[in-house]
N, C-alpha and C positions, 0 to 999 in steps of 0.2 A: 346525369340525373336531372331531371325538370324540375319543375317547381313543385308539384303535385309530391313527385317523390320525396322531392325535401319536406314535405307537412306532413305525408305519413311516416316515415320515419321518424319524425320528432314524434308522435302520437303513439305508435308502436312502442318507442323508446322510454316513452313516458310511463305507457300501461307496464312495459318489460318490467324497468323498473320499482313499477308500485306493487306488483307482485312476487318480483324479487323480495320487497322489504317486508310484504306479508310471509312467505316463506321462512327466511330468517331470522323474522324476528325483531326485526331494526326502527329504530324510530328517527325517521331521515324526513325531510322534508319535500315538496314536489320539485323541485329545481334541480336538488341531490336524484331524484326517483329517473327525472328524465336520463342526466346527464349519467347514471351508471347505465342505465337502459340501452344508452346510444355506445357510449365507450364500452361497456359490455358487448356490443352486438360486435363492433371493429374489432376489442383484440380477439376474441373469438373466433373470429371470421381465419383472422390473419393467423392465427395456431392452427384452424383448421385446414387452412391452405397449405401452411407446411408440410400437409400429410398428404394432400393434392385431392382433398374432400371441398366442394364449393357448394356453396349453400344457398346463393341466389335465385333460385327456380322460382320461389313464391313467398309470399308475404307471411305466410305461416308458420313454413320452416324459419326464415329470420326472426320472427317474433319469439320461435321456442329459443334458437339461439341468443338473444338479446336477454331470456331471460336468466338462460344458465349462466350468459357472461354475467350481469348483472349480480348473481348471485356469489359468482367465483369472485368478484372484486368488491362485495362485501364480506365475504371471509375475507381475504387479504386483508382490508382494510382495519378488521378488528384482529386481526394474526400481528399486523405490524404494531398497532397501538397494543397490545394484549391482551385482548378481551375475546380470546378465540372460544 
């Protein structure tokens, strides 16, 4: 991945996630927004490989991934603490 790719993905990862927390409802801050955005988009990715689905074609499809992940690891996270 170049450079370029590293800054749109943090950017991607950022919006993933700041629409994840409009979704659900969350009041997380922009560092939390990025960082499930991004971590959202990799376990996602990596669940969706196990089925032998890959998602890298275009920035659009990762961006809807990044935000489903994003969203899936906001439930967890309020699943874990209890606030589901």
């Amino acid at each position: 991945m170049n450079g370029v790719g590293i800054i749109m993905s943090i950017i991607l990862g950022g919006l993933a996630g700041w629409i994840a927390e409009k979704i659900m409802g969350a009041n997380i801050g922009l560092l939390t927004n990025i960082i499930l955005g991004i971590v959202g988009a990799l376990l996602l990715n990596f669940i969706l490989s196990l089925f032998g689905i890959f998602t890298a074609e275009t920035y659009l499809v990762q961006f809807i991934v990044a935000i489903v992940g994003a969203c899936l690891l906001i439930f967890l996270w309020r699943a874990i603490r209890g606030r589901a």
